[in-house]
C-alpha positions as CSV (number, residue, x, y, z in Angstrom):
1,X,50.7,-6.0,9.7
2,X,48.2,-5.6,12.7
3,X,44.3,-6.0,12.4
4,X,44.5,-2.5,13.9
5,X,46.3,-1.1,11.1
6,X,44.0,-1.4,8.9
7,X,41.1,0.5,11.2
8,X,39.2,3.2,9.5
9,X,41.5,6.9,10.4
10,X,38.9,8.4,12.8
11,X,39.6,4.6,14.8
12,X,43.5,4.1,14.2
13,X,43.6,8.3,16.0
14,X,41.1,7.6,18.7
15,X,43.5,4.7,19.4
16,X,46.7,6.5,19.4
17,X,49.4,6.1,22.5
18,X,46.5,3.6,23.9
19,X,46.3,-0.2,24.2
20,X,42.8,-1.6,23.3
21,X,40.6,-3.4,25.4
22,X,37.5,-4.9,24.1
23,X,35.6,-4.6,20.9
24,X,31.6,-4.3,20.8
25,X,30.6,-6.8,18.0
26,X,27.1,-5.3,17.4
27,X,24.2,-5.9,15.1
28,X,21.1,-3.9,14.2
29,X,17.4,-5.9,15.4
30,X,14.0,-5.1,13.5
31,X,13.8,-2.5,16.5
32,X,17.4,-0.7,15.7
33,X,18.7,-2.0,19.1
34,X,22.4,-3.1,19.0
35,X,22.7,-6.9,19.7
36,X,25.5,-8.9,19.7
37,X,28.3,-9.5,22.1
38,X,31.8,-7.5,23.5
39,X,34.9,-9.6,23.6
40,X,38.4,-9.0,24.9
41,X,40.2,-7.1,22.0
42,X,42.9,-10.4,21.8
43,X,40.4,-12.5,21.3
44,X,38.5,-10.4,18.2
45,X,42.0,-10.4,16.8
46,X,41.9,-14.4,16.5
47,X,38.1,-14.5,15.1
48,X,36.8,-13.7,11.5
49,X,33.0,-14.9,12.5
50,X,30.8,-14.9,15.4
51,X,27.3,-16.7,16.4
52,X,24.3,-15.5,17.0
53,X,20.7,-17.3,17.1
54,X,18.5,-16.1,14.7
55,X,15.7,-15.3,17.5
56,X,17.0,-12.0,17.2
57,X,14.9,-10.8,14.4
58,X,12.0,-12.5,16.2
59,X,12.2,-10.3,19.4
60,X,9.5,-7.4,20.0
61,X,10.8,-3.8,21.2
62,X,9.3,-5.1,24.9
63,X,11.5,-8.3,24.8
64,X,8.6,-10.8,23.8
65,X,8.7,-12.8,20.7
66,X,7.4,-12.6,17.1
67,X,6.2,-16.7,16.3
68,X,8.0,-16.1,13.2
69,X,10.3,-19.4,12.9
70,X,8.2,-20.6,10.2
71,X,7.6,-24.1,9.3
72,X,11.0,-25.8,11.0
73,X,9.5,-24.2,14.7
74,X,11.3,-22.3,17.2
75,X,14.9,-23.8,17.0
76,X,16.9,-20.4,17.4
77,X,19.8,-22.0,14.8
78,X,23.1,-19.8,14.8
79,X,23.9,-17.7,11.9
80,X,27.6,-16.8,11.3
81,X,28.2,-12.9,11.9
82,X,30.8,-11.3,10.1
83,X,32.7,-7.6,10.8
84,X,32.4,-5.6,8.6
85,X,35.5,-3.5,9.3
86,X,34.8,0.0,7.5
87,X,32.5,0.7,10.2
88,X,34.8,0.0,13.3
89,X,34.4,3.5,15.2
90,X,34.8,4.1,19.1
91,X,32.8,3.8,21.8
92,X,34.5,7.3,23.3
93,X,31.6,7.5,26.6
94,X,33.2,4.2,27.9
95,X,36.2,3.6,31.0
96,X,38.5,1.5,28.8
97,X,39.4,1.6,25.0
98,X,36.8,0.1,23.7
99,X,35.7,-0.2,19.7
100,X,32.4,-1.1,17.9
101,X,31.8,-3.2,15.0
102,X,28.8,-3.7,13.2
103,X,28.4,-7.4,11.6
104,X,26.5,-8.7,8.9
105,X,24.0,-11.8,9.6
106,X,24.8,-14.8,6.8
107,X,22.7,-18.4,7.3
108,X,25.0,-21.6,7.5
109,X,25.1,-21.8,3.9
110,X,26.5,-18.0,3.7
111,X,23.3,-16.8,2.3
112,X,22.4,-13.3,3.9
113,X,20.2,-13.4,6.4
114,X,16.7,-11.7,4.5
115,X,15.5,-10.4,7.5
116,X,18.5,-8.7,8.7
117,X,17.8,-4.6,8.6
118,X,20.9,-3.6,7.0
119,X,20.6,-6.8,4.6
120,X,17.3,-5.4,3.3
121,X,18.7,-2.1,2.8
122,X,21.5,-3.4,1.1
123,X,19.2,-5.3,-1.4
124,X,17.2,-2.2,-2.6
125,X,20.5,-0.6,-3.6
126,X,21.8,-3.5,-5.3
127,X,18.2,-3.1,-7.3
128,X,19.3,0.6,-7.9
129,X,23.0,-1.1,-9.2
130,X,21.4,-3.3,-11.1
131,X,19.3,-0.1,-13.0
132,X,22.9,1.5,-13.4
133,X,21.8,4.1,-10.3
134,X,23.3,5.2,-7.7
135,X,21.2,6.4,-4.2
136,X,22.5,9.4,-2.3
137,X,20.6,10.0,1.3
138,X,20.8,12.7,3.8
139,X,19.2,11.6,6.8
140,X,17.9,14.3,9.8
141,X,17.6,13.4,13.2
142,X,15.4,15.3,15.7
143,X,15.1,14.0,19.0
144,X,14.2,14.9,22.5
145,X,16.7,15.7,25.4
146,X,14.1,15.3,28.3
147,X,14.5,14.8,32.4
148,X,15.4,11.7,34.0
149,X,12.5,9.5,34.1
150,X,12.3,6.1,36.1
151,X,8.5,5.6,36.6
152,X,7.0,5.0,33.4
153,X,3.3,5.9,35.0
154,X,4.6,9.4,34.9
155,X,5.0,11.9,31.8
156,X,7.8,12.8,30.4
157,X,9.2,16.6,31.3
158,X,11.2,18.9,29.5
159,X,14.9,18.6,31.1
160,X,16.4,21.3,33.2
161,X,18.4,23.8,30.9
162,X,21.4,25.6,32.6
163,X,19.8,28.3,33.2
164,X,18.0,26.1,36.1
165,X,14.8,26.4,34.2
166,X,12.9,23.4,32.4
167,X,13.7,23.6,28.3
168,X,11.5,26.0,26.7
169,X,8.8,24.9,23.7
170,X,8.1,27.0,20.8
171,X,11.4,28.4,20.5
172,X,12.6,27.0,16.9
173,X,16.1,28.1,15.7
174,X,17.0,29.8,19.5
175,X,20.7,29.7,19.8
176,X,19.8,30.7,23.7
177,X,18.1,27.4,23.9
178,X,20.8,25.3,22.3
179,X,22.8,27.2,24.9
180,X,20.4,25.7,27.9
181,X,22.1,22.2,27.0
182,X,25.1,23.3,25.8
183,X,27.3,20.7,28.0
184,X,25.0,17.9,26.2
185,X,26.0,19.3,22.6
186,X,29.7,19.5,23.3
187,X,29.9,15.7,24.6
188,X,27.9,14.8,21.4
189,X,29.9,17.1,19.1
190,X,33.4,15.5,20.9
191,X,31.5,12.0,20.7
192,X,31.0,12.3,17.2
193,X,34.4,13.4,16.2
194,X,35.9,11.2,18.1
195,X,33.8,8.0,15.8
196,X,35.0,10.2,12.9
197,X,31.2,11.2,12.0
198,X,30.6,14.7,10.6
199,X,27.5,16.7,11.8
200,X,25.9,19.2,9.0
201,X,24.5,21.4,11.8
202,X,22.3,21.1,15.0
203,X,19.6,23.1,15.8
204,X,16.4,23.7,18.2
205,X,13.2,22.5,17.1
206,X,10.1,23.4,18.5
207,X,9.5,21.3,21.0
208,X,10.2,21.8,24.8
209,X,14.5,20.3,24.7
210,X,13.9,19.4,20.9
211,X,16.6,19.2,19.2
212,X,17.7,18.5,15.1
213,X,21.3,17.4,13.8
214,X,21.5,17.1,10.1
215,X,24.1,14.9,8.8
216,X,26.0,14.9,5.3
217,X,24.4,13.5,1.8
218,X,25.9,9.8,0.9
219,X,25.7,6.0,0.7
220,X,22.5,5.0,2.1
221,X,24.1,2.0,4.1
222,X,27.2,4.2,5.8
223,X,24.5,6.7,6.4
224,X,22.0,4.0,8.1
225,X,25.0,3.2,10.0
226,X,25.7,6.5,11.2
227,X,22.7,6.8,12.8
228,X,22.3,3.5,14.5
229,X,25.5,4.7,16.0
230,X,24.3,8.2,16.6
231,X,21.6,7.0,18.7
232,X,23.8,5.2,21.1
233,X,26.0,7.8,21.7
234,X,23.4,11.0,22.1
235,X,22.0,8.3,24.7
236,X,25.1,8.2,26.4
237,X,26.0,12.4,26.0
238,X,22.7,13.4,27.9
239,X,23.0,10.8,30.6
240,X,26.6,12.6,31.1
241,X,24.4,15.1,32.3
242,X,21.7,13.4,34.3
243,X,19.0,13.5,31.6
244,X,17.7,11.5,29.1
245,X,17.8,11.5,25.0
246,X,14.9,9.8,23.6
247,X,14.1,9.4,20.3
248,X,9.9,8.5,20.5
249,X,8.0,10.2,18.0
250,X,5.9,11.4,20.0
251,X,7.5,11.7,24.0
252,X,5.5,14.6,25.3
253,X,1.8,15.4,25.3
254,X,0.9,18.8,23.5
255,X,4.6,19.0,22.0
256,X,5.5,18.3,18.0
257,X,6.9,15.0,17.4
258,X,10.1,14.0,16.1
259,X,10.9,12.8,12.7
260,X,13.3,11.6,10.4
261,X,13.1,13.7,7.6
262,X,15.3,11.8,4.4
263,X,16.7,13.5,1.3
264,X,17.1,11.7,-1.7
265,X,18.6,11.8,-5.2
266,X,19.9,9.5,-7.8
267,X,22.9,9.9,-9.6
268,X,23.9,7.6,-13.0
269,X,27.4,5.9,-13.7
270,X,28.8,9.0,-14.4
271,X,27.9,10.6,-10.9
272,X,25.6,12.8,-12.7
273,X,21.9,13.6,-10.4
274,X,19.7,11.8,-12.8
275,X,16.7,14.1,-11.5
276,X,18.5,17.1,-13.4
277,X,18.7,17.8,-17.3
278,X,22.0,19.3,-18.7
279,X,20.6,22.7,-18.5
280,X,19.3,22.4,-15.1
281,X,15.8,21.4,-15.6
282,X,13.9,19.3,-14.3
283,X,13.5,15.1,-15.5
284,X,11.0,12.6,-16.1
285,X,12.7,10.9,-13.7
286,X,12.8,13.4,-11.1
287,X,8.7,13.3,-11.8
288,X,8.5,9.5,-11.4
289,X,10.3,9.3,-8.1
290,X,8.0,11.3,-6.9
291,X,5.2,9.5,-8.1
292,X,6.5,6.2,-6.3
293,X,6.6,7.8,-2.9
294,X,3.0,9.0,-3.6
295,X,1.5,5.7,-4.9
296,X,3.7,3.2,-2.4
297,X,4.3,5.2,1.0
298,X,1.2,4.5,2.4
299,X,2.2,0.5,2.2
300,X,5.5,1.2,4.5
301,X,4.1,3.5,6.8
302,X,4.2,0.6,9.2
303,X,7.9,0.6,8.6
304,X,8.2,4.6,8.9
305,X,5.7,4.8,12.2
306,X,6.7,1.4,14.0
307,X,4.8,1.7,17.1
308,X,2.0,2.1,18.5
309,X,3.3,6.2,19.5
310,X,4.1,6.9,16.3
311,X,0.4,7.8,15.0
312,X,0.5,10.2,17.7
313,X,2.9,12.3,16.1
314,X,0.4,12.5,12.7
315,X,-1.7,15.8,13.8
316,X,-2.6,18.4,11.5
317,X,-1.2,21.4,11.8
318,X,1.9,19.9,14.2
319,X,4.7,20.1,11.6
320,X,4.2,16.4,10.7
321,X,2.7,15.4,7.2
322,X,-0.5,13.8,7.1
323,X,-0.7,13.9,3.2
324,X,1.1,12.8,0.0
325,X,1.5,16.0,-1.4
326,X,4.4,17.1,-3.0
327,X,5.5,21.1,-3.3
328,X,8.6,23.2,-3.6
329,X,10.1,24.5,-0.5
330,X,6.6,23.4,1.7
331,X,6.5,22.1,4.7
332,X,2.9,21.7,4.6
333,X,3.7,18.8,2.4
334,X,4.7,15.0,3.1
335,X,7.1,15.2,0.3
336,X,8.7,18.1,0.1
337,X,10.9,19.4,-2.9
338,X,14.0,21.9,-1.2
339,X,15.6,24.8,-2.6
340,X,18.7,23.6,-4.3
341,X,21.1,24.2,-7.1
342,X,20.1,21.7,-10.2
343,X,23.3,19.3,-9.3
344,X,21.7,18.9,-5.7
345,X,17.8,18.6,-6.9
346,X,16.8,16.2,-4.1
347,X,13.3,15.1,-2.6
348,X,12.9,15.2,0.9
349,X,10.5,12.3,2.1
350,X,8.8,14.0,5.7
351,X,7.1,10.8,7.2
352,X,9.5,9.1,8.3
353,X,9.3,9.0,12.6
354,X,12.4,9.0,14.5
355,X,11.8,5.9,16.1
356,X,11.9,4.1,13.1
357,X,15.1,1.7,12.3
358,X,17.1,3.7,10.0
359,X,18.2,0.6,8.1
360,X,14.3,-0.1,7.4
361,X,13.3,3.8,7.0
362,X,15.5,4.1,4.3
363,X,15.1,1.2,2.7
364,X,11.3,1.6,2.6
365,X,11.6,4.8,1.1
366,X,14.1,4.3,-1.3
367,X,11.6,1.6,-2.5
368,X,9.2,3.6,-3.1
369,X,10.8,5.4,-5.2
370,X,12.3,2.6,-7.2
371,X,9.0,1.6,-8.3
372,X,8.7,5.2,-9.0
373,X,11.3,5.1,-11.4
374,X,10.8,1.4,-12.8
375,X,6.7,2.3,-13.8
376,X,7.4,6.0,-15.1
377,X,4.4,7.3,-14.0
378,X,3.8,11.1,-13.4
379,X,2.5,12.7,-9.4
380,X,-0.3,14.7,-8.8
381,X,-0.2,18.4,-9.5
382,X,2.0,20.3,-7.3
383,X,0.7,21.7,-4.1
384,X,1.0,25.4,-4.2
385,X,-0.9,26.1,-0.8
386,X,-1.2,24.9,2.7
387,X,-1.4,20.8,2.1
388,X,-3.3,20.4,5.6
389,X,-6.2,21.6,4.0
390,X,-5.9,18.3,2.2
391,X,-7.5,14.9,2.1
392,X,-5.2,12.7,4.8
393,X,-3.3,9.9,2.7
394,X,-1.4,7.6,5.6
395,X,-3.1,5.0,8.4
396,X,-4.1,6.5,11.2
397,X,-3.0,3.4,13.5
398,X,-0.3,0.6,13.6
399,X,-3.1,-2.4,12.8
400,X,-4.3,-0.4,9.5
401,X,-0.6,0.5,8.4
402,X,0.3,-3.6,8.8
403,X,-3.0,-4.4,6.7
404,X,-1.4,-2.3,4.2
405,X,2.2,-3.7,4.4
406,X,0.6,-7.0,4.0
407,X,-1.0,-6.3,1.0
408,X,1.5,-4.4,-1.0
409,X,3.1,-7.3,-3.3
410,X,5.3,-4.8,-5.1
411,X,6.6,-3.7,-2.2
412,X,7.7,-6.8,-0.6
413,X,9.4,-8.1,-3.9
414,X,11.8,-5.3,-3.7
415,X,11.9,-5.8,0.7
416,X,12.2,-9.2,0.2
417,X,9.3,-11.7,1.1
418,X,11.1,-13.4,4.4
419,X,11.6,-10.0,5.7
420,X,7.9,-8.8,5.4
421,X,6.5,-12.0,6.6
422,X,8.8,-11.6,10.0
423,X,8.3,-8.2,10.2
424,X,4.8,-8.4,10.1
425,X,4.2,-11.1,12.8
426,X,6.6,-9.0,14.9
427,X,5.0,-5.9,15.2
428,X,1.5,-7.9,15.5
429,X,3.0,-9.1,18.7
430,X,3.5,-6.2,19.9
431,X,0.4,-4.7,19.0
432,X,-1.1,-7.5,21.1
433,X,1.3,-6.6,24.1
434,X,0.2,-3.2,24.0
435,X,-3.6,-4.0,24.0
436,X,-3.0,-5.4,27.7
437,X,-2.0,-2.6,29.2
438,X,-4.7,-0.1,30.6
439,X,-3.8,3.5,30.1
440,X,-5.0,6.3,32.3
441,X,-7.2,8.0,29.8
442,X,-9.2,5.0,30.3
443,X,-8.8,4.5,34.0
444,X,-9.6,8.2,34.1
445,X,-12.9,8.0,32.3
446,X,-14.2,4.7,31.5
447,X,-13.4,3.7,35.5
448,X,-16.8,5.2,37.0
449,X,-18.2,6.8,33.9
450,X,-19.5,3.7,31.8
C-alpha cells in the first residue's frame, strides 16, 4: 500500500490520472507565515521527519529576529518536524502536482516544541479534554481584495472590479459587488474544493473590495488549519487576476478594517452544547464563558491585534469593538451572543483582527474562556443598547497590549510560559523596527512645523 493511498479524499481526487511531483512540507511561524521546505515527491515518500532550526519562532514579520534563545544563546539547534498527514491538501494554483503538509515542531527529545503556534493551540484543548469538554469554533475571514501595489510609500487602492471601475465602499451584502470580482471568487471557490475545504458563504463587507467567507463550526485545530491554508491560496486567486488579497486589519485609510470574528461553544462527552439546559435555556456555564472573555481579553489583545496596524482598526463607530460588552444579536458589542437554536447557543468573540495567526487567535480566546469556565464567575449585565456609548476596555497600542500580556499569569499557564516569554520578545522587536521608520504624517507636519 502506497503513502498516497492513505491521503485524505479531497487529496487522493485532486490527484487522480496524475503523477505527483513535489510535496510543500510547511509549518506555521508566530506570524502565520508557512515555513519549511518542498521536496521531490520520491523523496517525501522515504522520510518520516524533517529539520528545521528553531530560529523560526524567533523571526519578526520584517525578517529580523526576536533575542529569544534564552540562556544557551543563539545556536539555532534542529528540531525534528513531523507530517501530520490528515492535513495533506493541494496546492491547485501551482504548474505541477504539487501537495502541502503541515508538520508538527518536537525538540530532540520528542517534546513539543512550546512555542510552536499550532502546539499552543493544541494545549488549551487538551486543558478542555482534560475538563471532559470538547471546543467547537467557527472562524470568519474578511479580507481585502485591493490593486497591485509595489511601492510601499503609496496607499493602498480599491482594485478594479469588472465593470472597469475601482471596488465600491459602503456597499455591504451587494451581490453586484461580489459580481465586480467574480473571476477572483470562482478561482477561490475551485481552490477551495479542490483542498477539500467547504466555504459557509461569502459575502461583501463594507469596505471598498472587502470581502467575508464564513467557514463551518468544528475542531479548533482543523479549523486553524483551514485558514492558514485559506490565506495562501486567496493570495494566490487574486494575483490570478492582477490584484492583491491582503489580509491587514486595517489596509485602507477611511475604510472598516478586517477581522476575524470566532464562534464558540462547548460540548460535553456526550456531544451535548454544555451552554444549553435540556429545555433550551440558558447555563451557568454559558454565563461563565462569557465572563472569561470579559475578565481575560484584554491580556491577549496583543495576540488578537499583532501589529502595530492593528489598533488602527479599533475606532468607534467603524464596525470594530472597542468594549467588553456582551449582548444578544449586537454588533455594537465585543462579544456578541447570535441568534441560534438552543443546540447551537454559541458566543461570538468580535476582536479578533485578521492579521492575527489563527493558531494563536484561537487559542487566546478559547483561553479566556477556559478560565471562564474553571472560576465560575458571572459577566456584567447585558448590553441592551448601542455598546459604543461605552467605556473602551482594550489597549489602544501594541506596547500597552504586551504590558498586559506580560502580566497576565493565568494566562500564560494555560499558553504555556516558553511561548509567552518568545512571543513577547518578538513582537518587542518589532515594535522597535517600526519606531525607525518615519511616516509621512510626520514628514508632513512635524518637517517645517516644529
Amino acid at each position: 500500500m502506497s503513502w498516497q493511498d492513505a491521503l485524505p479524499d479531497a487529496a487522493r481526487t485532486y490527484l487522480e490520472g496524475h503523477r505527483l511531483d513535489e510535496v510543500e512540507c510547511v509549518i506555521p511561524d508566530l506570524p502565520g507565515i508557512a515555513r519549511g521546505k518542498a521536496v521531490p515527491a520520491s523523496k517525501f515518500a522515504r522520510q518520516s521527519q524533517f529539520f528545521l532550526p528553531n530560529s523560526v519562532f524567533f523571526q519578526t514579520i520584517t525578517g529580523g529576529w526576536g533575542e529569544a534563545a534564552g540562556d544557551a544563546g543563539f545556536t539555532e539547534p534542529d528540531m525534528i518536524l513531523k507530517p501530520d498527514m490528515s492535513t495533506a491538501t493541494a496546492a491547485p494554483w501551482t504548474g505541477d502536482w504539487t501537495l502541502q503538509v503541515i508538520h508538527d515542531a518536537f525538540d530532540q527529545a520528542g517534546v513539543p516544541i512550546p512555542m510552536a503556534p499550532r502546539n499552543v493551540l493544541k494545549r488549551v484543548c487538551q486543558l478542555y479534554t482534560e475538563k471532559g469538554w470538547t471546543p467547537i469554533v467557527a472562524p470568519e475571514m474578511e479580507f481585502f481584495l485591493v490593486a497591485r501595489n509595489i511601492d510601499p510609500a503609496r496607499p493602498i487602492e480599491a482594485m478594479m472590479g469588472r465593470s472597469g471601475r475601482p471596488a465600491a465602499a459602503r456597499q455591504a451584502y451587494s451581490m453586484s459587488a461580489v459580481d465586480e470580482y467574480g473571476p477572483v471568487i470562482d478561482d477561490i471557490y475551485d481552490f477551495a474544493e479542490a483542498q477539500g475545504f467547504e466555504i459557509d458563504g461569502i459575502t461583501q463587507e463594507g469596505g471598498a473590495g472587502q470581502v467575508e467567507i464564513n467557514l463551518r463550526h468544528g475542531s479548533p485545530v482543523k479549523l486553524a488549519d483551514e485558514i492558514f491554508y485559506f490565506k495562501r491560496l486567496i493570495r494566490e486567486a487574486a494575483l490570478r487576476h492582477d490584484c492583491f488579497a491582503t489580509f491587514m486589519a486595517k489596509p485602507i485609510e477611511g475604510e472598516p478594517g478586517s477581522a476575524m470574528h470566532m464562534h464558540h461553544s462547548v460540548v460535553d462527552a456526550e456531544g451535548r452544547n454544555i451552554f444549553s439546559n435540556a429545555d433550551g435555556s440558558e447555563t451557568p456555564a454559558f454565563l461563565h464563558f462569557i465572563a472569561g472573555l470579559q475578565n481575560h481579553l484584554p491580556s491577549v489583545i496583543a495576540l488578537l491585534a499583532p501589529y502595530v496596524n492593528s489598533y488602527r482598526r479599533y475606532v468607534k463607530d467603524h464596525a470594530a469593538p472597542i468594549n467588553l460588552e456582551w449582548g444578544r444579536d449586537n454588533r455594537t458589542t465585543g462579544i456578541r451572543i447570535p441568534v441560534s437554536e438552543p443546540e447551537s447557543r454559541r458566543v461570538e468573540n468580535r476582536l479578533a483582527g485578521m492579521d492575527c495567526n489563527p493558531y494563536l487567535g484561537i487559542a487566546a480566546s478559547l483561553a479566556c474562556g477556559y478560565l471562564g469556565l474553571v472560576a465560575g464567575k458571572d459577566p456584567s449585565p447585558e448590553c441592551a443598547g448601542d455598546a459604543y456609548a461605552s467605556e473602551e476596555d482594550i489597549p489602544r497600542g501594541l506596547y500597552s497590549a504586551l504590558d498586559l500580556f506580560n502580566g497576565a499569569a493565568e494566562m500564560q499557564e494555560v499558553l504555556g510560559h516558553e511561548f509567552a516569554r518568545v512571543y513577547s520578545i518578538v513582537k518587542a522587536a518589532e515594535y522597535e523596527e517600526f519606531l525607525q521608520v518615519i511616516s509621512p504624517w510626520e514628514r508632513e507636519h512635524l518637517l517645517l512645523n516644529v
